[in-house]
C-alpha positions in Angstrom: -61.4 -21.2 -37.6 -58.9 -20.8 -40.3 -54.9 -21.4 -39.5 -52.4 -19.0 -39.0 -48.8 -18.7 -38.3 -49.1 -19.6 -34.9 -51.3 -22.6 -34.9 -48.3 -23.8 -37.5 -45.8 -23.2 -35.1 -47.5 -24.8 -32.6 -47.8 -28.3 -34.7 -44.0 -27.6 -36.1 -43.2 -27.4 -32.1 -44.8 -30.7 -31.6 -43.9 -32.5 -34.7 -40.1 -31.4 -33.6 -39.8 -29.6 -36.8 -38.2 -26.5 -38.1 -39.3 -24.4 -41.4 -38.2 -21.2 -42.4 -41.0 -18.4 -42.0 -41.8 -18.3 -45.6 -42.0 -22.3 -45.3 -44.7 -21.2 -42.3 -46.6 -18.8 -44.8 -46.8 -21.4 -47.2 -48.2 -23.8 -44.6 -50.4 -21.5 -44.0 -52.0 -21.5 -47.3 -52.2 -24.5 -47.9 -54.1 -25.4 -44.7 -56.6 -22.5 -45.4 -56.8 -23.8 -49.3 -58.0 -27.2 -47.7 -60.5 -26.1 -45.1 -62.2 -24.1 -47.7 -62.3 -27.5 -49.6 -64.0 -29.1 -46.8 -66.3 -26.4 -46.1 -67.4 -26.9 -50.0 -67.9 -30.4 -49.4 -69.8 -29.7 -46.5 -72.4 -27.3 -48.4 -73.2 -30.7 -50.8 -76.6 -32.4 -49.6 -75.8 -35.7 -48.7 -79.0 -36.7 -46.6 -80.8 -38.8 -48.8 -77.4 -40.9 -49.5 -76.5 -44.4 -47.7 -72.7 -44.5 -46.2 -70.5 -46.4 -48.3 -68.8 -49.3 -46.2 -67.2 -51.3 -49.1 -66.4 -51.1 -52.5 -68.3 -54.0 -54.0 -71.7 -55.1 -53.0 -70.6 -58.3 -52.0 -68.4 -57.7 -48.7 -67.3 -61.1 -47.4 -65.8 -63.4 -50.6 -63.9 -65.6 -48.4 -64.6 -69.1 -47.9 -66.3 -70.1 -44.4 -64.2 -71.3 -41.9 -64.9 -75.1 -41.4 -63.1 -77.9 -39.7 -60.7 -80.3 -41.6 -61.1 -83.9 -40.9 -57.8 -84.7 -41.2 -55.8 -85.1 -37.8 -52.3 -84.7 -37.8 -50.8 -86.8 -35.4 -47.7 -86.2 -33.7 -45.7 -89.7 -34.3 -46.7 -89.0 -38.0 -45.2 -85.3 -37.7 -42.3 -86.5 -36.0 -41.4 -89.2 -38.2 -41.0 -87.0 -41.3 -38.7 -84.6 -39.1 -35.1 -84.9 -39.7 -33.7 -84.3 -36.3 -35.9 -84.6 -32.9 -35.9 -86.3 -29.1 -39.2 -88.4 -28.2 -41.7 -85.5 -28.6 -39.7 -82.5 -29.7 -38.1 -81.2 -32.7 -34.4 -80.7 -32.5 -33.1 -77.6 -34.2 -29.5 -76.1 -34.5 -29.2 -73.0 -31.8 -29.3 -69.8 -33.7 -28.4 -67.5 -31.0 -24.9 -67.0 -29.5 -24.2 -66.3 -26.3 -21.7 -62.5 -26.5 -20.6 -62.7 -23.2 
């Protein structure tokens, strides 16, 4: 089904876009030049070939994800803190109130 003028409109119309009617024309063409791209593509056998799903043949080169045994404490996070209140850490307010 190849495009015309009025399929164009129609996504102009719901892109909220406006283009001259030689701007259209053009459109046109260039969505016909694609789809006869893709119908070449689709004539190419492709049965005997495996999907590709990543790049390189190895797909995971991440570390695993394992537990540290280091504990953090919070006394021990507190007492490096600069300001806070028993458990908390204090911070200057950021936000003003406009009112």
């Amino acid at each position: 089904m190849p495009p015309n003028n009025k399929k164009v409109e129609r996504l102009l119309t719901l892109a909220r876009l406006s283009l001259s009617e030689l701007e259209i024309q053009n459109i046109s063409l260039d969505f016909e030049k694609i789809m006869k791209f893709i119908d070449k593509l689709n004539e190419i056998d492709t049965r005997d070939l495996t999907p590709l799903t990543h790049i390189h043949e190895t797909y995971n080169i991440f570390r695993e994800d394992e537990a540290d045994s280091v504990v953090v404490v919070k006394k021990d996070m507190l007492k490096n803190a600069q300001n806070h209140d028993s458990d908390y850490f204090k911070v200057s307010k950021m936000i003003e109130d406009n009112k």
